[in-house]
C-alpha positions as CSV (number, residue, x, y, z in Angstrom):
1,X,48.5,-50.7,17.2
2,X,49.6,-49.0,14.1
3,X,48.7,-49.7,10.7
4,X,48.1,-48.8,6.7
5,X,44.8,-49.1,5.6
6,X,44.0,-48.2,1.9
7,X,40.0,-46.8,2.3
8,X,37.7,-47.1,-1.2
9,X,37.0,-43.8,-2.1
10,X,33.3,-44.2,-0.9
11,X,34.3,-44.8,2.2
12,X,36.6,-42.0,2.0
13,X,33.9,-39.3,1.7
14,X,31.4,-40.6,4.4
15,X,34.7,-40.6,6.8
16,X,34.8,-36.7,5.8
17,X,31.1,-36.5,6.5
18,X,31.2,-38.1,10.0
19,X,34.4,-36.1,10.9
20,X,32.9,-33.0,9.9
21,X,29.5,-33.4,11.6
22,X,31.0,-34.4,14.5
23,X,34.1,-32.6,14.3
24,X,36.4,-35.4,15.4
25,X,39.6,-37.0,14.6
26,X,40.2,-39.6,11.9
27,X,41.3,-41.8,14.4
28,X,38.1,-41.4,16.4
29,X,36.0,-41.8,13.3
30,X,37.6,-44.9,12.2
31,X,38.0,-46.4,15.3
32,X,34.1,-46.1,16.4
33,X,32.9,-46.9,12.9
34,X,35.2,-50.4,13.1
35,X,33.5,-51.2,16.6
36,X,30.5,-50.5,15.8
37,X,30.6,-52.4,12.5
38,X,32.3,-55.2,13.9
39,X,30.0,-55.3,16.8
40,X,27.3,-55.8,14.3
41,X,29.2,-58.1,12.1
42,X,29.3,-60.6,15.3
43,X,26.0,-60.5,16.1
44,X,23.9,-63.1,15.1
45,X,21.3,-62.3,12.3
46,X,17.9,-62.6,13.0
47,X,16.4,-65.5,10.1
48,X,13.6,-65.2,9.1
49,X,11.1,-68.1,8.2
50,X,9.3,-68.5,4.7
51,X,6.9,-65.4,3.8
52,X,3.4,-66.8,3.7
53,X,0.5,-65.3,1.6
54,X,-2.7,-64.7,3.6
55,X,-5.7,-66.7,1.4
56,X,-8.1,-64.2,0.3
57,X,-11.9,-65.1,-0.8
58,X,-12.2,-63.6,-4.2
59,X,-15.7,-65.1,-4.1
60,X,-17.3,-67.5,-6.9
61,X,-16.0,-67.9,-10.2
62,X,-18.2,-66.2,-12.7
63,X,-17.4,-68.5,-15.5
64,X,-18.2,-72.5,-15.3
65,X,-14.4,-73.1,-16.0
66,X,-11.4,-71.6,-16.2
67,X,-9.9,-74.0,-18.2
68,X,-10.9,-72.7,-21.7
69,X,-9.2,-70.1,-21.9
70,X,-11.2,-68.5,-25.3
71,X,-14.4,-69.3,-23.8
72,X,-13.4,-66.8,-21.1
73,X,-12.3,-64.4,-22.8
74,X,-15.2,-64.1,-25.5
75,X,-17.5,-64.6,-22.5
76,X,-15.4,-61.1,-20.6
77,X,-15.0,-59.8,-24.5
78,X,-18.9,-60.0,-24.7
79,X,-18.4,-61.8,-28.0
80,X,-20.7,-65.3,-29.1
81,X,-18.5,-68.2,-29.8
82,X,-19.6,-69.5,-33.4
């Protein structure tokens, strides 16, 4: 079959690359670079499922709570609450 194709400019130069590394045709380049992108475009992807954190024992707490926040950090600042 015969056709025009307009090629991005990238695509242009790794064309150039391929042809001269393997010092083939631009109808060989093209034509294995479409089958073997096509080939992959048909496959089915592989999906993955949800990325899960491994838990992790930091150990105990060193403060009684967490939840006031200035009391930790005068108690990490070394400072005395007034």
């Amino acid at each position: 079959m015969r056709t025009t194709l307009t090629l991005d400019d990238d695509v242009t130069v790794l064309i150039e690359k391929v042809r001269r590394r393997e010092k083939a045709g631009l109808k060989a380049v093209v034509n294995e670079a479409l089958r073997r992108g096509l080939r992959h475009m048909l496959t089915p992807q592989k999906t993955r499922g949800p990325y899960r954190t491994p838990a992790v024992s930091l150990g105990k707490c060193f403060y009684g709570s967490l939840d006031d926040v200035a009391e930790v950090l005068a108690v990490a600042e070394r400072e005395d609450l007034a």
